[in-house]
N, CA and C atoms as a LAMMPS dump frame, in Angstrom:
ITEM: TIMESTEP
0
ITEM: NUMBER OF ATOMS
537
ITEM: BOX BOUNDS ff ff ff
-5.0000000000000000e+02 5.0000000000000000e+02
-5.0000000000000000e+02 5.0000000000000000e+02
-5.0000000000000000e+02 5.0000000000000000e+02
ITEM: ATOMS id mol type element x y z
1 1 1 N -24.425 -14.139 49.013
2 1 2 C -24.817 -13.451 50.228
3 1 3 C -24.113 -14.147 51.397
4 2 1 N -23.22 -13.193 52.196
5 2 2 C -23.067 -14.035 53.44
6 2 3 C -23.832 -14.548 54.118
7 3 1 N -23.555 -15.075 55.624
8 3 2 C -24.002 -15.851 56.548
9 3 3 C -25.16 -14.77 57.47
10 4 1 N -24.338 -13.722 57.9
11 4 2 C -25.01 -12.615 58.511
12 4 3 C -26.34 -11.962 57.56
13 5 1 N -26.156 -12.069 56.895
14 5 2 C -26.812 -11.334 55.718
15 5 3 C -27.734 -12.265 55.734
16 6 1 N -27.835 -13.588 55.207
17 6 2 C -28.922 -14.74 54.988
18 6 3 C -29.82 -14.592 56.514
19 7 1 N -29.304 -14.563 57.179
20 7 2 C -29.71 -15.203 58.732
21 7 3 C -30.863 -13.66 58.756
22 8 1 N -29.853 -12.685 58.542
23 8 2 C -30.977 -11.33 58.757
24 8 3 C -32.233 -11.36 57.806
25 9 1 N -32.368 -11.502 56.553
26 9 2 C -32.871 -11.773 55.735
27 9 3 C -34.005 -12.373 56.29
28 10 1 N -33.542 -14.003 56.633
29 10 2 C -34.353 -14.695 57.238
30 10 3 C -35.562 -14.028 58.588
31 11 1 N -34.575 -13.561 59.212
32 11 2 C -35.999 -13.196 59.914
33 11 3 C -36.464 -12.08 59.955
34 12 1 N -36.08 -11.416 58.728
35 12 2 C -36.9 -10.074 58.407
36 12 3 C -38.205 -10.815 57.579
37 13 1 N -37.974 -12.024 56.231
38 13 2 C -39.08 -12.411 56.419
39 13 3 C -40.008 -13.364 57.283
40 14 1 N -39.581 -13.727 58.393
41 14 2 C -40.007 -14.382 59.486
42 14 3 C -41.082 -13.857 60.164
43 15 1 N -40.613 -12.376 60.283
44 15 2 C -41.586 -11.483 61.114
45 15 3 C -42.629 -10.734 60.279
46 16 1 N -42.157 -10.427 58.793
47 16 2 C -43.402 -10.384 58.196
48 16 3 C -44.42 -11.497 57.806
49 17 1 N -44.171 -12.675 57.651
50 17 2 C -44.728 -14.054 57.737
51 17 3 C -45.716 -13.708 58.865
52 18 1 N -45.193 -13.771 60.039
53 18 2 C -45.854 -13.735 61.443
54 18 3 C -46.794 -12.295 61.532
55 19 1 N -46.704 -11.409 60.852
56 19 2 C -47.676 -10.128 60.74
57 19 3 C -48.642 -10.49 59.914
58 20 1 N -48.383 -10.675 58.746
59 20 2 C -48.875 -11.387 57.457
60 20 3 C -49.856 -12.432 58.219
61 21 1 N -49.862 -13.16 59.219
62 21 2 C -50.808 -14.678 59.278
63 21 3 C -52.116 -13.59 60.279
64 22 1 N -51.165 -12.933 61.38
65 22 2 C -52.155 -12.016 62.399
66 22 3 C -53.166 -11.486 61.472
67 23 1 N -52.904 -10.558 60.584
68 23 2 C -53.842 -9.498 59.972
69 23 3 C -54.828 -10.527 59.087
70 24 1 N -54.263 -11.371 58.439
71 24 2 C -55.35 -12.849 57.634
72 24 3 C -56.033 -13.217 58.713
73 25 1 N -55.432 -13.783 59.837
74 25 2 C -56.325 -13.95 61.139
75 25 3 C -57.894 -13.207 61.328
76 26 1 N -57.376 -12.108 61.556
77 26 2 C -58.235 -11.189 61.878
78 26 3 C -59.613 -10.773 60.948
79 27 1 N -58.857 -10.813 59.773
80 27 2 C -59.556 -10.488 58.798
81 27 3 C -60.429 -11.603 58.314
82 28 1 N -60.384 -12.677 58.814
83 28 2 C -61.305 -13.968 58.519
84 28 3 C -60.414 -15.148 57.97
85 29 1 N -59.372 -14.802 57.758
86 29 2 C -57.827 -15.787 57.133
87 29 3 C -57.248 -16.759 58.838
88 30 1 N -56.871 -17.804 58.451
89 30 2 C -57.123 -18.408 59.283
90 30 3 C -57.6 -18.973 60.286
91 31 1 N -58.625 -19.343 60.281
92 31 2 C -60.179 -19.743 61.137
93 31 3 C -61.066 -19.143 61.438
94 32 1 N -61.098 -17.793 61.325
95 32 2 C -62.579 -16.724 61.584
96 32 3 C -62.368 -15.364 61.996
97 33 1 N -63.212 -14.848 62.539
98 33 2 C -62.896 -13.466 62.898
99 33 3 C -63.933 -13.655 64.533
100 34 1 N -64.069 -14.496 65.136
101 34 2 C -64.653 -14.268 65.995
102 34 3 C -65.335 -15.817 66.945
103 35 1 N -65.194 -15.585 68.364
104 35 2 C -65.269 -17.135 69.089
105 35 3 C -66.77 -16.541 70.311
106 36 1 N -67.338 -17.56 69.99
107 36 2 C -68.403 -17.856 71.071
108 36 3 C -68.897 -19.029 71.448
109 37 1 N -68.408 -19.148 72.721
110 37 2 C -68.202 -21.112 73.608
111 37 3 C -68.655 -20.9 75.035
112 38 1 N -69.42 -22.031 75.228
113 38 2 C -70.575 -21.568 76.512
114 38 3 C -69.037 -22.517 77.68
115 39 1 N -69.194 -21.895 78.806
116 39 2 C -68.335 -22.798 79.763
117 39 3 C -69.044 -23.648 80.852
118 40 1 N -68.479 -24.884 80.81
119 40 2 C -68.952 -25.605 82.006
120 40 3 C -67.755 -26.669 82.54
121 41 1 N -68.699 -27.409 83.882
122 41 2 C -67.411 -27.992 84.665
123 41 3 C -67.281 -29.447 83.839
124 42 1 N -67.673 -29.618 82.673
125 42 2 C -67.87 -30.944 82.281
126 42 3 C -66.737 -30.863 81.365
127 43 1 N -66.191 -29.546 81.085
128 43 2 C -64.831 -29.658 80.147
129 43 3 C -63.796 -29.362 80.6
130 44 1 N -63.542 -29.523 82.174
131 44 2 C -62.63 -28.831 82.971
132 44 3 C -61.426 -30.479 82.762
133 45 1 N -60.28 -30.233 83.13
134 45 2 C -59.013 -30.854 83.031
135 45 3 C -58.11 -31.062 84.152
136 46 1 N -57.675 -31.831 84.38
137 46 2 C -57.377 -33.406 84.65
138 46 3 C -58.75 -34.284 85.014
139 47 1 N -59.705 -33.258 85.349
140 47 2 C -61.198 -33.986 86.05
141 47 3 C -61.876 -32.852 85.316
142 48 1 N -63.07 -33.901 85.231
143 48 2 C -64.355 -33.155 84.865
144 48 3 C -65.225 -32.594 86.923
145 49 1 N -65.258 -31.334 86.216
146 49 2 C -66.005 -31.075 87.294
147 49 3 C -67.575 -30.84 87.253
148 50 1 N -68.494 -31.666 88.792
149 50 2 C -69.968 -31.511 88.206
150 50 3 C -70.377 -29.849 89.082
151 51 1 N -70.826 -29.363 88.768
152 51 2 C -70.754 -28.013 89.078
153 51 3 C -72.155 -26.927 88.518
154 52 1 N -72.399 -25.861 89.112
155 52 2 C -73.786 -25.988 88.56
156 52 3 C -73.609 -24.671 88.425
157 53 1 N -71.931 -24.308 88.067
158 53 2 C -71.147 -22.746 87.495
159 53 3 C -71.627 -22.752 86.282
160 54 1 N -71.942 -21.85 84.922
161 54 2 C -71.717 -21.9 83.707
162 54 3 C -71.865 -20.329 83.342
163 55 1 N -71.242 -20.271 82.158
164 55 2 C -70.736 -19.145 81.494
165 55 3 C -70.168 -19.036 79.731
166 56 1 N -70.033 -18.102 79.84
167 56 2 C -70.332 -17.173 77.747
168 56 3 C -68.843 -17.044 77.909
169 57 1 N -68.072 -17.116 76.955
170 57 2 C -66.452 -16.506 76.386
171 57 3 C -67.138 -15.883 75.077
172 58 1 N -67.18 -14.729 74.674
173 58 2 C -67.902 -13.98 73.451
174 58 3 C -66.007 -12.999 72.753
175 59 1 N -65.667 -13.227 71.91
176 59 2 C -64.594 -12.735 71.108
177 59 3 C -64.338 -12.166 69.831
178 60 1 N -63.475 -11.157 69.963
179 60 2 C -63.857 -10.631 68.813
180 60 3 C -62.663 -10.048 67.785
181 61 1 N -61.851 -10.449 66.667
182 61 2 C -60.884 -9.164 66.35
183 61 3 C -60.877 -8.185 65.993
184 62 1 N -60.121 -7.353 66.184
185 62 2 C -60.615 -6.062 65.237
186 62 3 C -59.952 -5.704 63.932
187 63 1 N -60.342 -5.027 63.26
188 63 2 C -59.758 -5.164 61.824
189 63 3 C -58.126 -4.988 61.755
190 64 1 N -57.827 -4.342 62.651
191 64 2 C -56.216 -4.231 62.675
192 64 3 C -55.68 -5.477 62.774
193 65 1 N -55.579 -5.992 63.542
194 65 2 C -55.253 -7.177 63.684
195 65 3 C -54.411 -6.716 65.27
196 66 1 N -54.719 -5.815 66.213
197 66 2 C -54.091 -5.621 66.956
198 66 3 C -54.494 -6.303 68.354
199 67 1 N -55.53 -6.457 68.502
200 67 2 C -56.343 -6.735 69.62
201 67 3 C -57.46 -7.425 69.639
202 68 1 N -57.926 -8.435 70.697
203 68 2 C -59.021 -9.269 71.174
204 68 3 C -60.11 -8.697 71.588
205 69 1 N -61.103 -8.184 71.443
206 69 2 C -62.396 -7.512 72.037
207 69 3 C -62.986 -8.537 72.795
208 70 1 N -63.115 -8.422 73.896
209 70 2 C -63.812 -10.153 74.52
210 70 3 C -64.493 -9.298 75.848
211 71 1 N -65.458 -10.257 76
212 71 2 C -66.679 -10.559 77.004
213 71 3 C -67.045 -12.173 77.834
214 72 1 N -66.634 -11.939 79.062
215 72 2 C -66.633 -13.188 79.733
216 72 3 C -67.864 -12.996 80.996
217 73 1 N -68.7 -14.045 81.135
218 73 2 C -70.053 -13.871 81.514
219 73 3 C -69.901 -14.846 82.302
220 74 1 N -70.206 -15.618 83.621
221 74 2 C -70.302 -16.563 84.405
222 74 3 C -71.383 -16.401 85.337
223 75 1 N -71.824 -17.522 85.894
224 75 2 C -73.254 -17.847 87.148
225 75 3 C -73.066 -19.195 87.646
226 76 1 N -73.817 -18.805 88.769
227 76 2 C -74.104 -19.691 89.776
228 76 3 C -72.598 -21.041 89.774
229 77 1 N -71.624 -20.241 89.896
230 77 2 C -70.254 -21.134 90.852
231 77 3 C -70.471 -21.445 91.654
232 78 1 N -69.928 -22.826 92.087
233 78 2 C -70.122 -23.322 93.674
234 78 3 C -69.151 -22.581 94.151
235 79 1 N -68.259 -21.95 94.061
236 79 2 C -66.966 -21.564 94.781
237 79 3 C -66.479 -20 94.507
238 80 1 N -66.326 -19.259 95.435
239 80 2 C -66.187 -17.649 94.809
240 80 3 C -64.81 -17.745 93.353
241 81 1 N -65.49 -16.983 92.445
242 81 2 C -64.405 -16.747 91.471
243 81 3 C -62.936 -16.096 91.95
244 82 1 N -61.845 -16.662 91.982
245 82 2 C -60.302 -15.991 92.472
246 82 3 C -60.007 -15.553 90.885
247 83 1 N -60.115 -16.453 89.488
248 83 2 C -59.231 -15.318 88.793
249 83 3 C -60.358 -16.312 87.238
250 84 1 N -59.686 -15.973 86.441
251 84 2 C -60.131 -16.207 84.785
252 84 3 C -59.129 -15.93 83.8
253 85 1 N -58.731 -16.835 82.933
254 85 2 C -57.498 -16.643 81.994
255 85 3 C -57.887 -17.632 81.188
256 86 1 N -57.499 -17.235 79.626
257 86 2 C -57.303 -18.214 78.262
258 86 3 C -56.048 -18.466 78.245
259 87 1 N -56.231 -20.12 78.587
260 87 2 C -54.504 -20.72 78.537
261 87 3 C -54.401 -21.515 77.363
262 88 1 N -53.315 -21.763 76.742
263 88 2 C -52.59 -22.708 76.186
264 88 3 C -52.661 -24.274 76.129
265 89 1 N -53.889 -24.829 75.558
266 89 2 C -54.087 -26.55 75.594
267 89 3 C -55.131 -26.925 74.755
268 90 1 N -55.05 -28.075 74.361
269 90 2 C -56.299 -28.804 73.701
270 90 3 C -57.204 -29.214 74.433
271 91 1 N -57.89 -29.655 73.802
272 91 2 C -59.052 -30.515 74.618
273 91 3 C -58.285 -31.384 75.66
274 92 1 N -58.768 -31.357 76.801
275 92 2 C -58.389 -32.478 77.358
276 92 3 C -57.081 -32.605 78.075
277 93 1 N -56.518 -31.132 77.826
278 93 2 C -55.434 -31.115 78.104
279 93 3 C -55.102 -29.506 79.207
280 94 1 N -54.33 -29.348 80.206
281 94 2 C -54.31 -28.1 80.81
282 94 3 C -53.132 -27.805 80.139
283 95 1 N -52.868 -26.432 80.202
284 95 2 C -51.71 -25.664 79.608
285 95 3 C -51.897 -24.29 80.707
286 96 1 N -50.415 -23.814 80.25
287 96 2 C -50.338 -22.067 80.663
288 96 3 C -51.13 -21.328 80.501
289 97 1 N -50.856 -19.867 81.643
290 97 2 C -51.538 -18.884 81.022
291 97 3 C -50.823 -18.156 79.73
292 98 1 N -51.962 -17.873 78.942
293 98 2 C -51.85 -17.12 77.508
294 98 3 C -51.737 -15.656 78.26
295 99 1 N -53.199 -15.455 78.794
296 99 2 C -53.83 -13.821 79.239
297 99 3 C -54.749 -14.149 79.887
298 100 1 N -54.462 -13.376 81.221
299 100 2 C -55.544 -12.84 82.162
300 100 3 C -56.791 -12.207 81.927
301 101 1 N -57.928 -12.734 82.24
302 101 2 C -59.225 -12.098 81.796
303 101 3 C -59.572 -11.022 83.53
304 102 1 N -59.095 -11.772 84.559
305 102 2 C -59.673 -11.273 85.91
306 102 3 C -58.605 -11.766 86.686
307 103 1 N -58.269 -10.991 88.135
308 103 2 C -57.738 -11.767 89.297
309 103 3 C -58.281 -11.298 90.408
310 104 1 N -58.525 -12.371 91.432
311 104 2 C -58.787 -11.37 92.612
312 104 3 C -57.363 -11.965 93.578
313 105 1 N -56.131 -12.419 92.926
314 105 2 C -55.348 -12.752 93.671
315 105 3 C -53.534 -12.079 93.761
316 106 1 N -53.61 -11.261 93.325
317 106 2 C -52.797 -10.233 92.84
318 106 3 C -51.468 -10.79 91.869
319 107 1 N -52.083 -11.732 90.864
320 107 2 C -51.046 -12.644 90.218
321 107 3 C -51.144 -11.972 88.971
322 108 1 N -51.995 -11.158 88.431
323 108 2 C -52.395 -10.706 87.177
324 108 3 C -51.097 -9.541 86.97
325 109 1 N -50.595 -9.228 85.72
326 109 2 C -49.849 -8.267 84.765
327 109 3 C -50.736 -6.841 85.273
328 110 1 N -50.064 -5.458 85.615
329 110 2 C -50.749 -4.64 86.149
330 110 3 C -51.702 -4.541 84.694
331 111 1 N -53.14 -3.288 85.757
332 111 2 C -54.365 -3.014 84.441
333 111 3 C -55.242 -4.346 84.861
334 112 1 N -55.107 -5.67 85.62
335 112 2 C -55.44 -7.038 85.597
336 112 3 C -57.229 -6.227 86.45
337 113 1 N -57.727 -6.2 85.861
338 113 2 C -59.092 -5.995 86.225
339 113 3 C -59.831 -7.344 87.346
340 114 1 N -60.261 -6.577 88.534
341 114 2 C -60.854 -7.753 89.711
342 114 3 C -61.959 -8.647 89.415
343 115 1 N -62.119 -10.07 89.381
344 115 2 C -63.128 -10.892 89.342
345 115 3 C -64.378 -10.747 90.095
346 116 1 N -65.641 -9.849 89.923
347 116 2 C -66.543 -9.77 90.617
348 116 3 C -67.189 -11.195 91.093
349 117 1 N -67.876 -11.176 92.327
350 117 2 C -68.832 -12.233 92.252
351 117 3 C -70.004 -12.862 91.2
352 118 1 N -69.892 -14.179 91.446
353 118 2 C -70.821 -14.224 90.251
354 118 3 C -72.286 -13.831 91.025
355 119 1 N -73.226 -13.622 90.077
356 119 2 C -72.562 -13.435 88.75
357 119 3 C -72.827 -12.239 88.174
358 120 1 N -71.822 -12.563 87.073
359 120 2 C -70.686 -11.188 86.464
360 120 3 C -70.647 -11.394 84.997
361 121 1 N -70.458 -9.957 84.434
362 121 2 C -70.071 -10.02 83.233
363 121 3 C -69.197 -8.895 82.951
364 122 1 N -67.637 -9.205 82.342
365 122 2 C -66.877 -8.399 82.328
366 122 3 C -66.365 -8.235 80.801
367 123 1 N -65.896 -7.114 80.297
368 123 2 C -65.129 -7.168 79.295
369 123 3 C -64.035 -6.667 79.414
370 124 1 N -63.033 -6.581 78.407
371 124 2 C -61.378 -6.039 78.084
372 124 3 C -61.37 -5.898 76.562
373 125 1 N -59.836 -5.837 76.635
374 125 2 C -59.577 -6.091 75.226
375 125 3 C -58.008 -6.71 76.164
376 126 1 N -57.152 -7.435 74.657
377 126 2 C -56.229 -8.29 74.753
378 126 3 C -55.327 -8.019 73.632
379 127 1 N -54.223 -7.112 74.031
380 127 2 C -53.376 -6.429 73.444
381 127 3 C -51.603 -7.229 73.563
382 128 1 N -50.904 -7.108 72.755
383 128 2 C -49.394 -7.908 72.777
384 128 3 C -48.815 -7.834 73.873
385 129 1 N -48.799 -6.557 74.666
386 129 2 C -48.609 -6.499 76.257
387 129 3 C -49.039 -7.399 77.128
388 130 1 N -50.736 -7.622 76.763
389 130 2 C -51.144 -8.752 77.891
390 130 3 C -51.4 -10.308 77.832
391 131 1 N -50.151 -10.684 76.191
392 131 2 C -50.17 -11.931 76.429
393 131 3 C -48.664 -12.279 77.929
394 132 1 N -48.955 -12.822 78.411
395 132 2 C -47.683 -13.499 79.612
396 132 3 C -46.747 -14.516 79.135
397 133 1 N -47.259 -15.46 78.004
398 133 2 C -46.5 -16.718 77.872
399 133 3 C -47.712 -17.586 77.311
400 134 1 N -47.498 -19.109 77.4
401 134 2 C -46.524 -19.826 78.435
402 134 3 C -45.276 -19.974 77.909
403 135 1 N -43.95 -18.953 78.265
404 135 2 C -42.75 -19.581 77.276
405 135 3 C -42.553 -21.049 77.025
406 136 1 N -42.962 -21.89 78.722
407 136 2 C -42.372 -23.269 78.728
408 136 3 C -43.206 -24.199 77.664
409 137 1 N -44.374 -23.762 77.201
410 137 2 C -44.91 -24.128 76.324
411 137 3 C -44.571 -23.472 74.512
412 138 1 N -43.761 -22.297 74.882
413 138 2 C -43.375 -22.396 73.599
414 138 3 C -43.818 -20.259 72.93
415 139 1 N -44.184 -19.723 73.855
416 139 2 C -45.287 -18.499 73.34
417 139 3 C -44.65 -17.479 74.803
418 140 1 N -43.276 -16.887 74.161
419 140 2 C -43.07 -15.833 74.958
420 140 3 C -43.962 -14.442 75.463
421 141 1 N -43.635 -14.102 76.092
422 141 2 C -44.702 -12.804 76.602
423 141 3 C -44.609 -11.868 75.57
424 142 1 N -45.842 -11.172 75.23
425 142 2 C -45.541 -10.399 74.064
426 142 3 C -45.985 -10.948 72.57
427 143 1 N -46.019 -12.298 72.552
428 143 2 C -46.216 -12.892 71.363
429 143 3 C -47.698 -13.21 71.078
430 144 1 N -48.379 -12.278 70.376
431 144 2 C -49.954 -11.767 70.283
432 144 3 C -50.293 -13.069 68.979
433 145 1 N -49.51 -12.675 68.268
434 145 2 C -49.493 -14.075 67.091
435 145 3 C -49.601 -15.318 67.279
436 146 1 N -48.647 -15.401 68.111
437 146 2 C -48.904 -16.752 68.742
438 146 3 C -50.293 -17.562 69.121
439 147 1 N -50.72 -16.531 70.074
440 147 2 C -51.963 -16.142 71.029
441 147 3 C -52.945 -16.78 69.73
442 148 1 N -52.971 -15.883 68.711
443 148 2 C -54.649 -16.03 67.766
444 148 3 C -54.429 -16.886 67.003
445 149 1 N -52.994 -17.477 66.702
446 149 2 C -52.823 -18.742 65.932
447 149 3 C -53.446 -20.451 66.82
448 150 1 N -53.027 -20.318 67.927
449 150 2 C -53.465 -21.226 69.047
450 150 3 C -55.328 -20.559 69.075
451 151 1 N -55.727 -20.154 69.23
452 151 2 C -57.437 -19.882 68.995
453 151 3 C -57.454 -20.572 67.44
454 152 1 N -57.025 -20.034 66.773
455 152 2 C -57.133 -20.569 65.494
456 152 3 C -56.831 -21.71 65.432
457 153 1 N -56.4 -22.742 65.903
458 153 2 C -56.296 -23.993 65.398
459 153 3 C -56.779 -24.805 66.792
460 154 1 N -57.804 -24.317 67.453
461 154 2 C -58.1 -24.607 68.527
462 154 3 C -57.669 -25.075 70.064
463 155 1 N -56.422 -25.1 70.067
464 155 2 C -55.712 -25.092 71.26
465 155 3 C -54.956 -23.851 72.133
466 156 1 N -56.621 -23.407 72.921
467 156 2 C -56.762 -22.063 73.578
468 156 3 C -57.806 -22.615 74.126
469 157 1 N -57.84 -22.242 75.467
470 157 2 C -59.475 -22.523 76.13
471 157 3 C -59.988 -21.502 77.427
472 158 1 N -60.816 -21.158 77.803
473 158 2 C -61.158 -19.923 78.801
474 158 3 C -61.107 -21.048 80.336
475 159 1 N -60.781 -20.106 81.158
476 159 2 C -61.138 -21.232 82.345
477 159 3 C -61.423 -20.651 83.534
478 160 1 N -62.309 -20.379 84.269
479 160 2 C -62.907 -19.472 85.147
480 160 3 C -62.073 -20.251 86.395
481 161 1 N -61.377 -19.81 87.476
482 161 2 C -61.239 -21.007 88.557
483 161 3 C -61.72 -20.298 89.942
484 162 1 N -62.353 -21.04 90.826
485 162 2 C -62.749 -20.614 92.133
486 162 3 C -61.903 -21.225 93.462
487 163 1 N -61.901 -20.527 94.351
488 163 2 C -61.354 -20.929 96.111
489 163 3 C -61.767 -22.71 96.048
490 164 1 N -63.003 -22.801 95.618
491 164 2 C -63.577 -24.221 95.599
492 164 3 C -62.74 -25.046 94.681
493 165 1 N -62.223 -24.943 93.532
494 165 2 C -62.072 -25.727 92.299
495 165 3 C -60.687 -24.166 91.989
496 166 1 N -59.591 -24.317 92.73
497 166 2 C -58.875 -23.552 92.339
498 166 3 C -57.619 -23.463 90.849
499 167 1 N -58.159 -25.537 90.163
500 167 2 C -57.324 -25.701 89.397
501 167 3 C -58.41 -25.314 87.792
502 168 1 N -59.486 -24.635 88.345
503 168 2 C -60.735 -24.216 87.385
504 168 3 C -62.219 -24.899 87.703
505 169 1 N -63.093 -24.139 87.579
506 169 2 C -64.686 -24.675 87.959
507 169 3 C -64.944 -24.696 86.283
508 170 1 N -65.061 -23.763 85.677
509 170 2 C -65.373 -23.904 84.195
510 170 3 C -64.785 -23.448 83.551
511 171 1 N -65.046 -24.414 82.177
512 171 2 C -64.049 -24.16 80.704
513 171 3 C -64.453 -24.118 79.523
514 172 1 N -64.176 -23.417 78.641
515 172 2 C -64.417 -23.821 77.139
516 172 3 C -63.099 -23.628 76.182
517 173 1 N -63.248 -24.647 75.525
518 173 2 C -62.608 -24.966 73.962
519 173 3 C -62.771 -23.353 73.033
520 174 1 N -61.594 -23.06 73.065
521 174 2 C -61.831 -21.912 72.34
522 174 3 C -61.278 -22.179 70.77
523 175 1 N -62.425 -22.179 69.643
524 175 2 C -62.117 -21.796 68.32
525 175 3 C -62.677 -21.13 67.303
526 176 1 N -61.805 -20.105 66.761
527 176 2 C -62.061 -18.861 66.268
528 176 3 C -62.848 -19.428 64.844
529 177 1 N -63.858 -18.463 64.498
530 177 2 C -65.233 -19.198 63.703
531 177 3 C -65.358 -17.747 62.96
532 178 1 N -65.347 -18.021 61.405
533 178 2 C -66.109 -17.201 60.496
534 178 3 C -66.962 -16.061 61.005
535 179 1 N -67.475 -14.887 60.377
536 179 2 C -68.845 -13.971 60.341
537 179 3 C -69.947 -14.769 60.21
């Protein structure tokens, strides 16, 4: 087989690999089918913030393996909510945005639904369109796989941020958990 030929090969099975892990994902194959993590300012990053904000990240896949069903719930912020996004990091660590949950700052991918006051409870869904990145971290826009593999191995976290605490008021550790 030539060179061209191997290389194509290659990432014809590359991308079924990468379909192949999504739909196991989803289906309960690689860490669960579903995330529920309470948020507070005590898991927020570079600083813990003391804060008397807290809030639900409730998640869900659907059998396709196409999309995130999610519900994000927050109260009593010291600081009006400006936006909400699941970024890219471990514990302890800040990262990019993955996907926009809310903005009230017109930074969101259009469809970016407004951050009510708290408190609020909003849902979406989270489709290959509305991942953004973080490329510089490694997870081009578009790359949905990416997205539920990082939930799946726990480096994904929700992070509500306010006018007050604009680098986030609350957070949770997001990892995707069994039925």
């Amino acid at each position: 087989m030539n060179r061209r030929a191997t290389a194509a090969l290659a990432g014809t099975l590359a991308a079924a690999a990468a379909a192949a892990g999504t739909v196991a994902f989803a289906h309960g194959g690689g860490g669960g089918t579903s995330v529920h993590e309470r948020l507070t300012g005590y898991q927020e990053d570079p600083l813990v913030i003391s804060t008397s904000g807290s809030g639900e990240f409730h998640a869900r896949f659907d059998p396709t393996g196409q999309r995130v069903l999610w519900r994000l719930a927050y109260a009593d912020t010291e600081g009006v909510v400006s936006q909400a996004h699941i970024h890219l990091g471990g514990r302890h660590q800040s990262g990019g945005i993955m996907a926009f949950l809310c903005s009230n700052l017109g930074n969101g991918p259009a469809g970016t639904q407004p951050c009510p006051p708290a408190p609020a409870t909003l849902t979406g869904a989270i489709e290959a369109d509305d991942v953004v990145g973080p490329a510089a971290q490694g997870i081009a826009p578009g790359e949905f796989p990416e997205m539920l593999r990082a939930i799946a191995h726990g480096v994904a976290y929700a992070n509500v941020h306010s006018d007050l605490h604009p680098a986030g008021e609350i957070r949770a550790q997001l990892r995707a958990r069994g039925r």
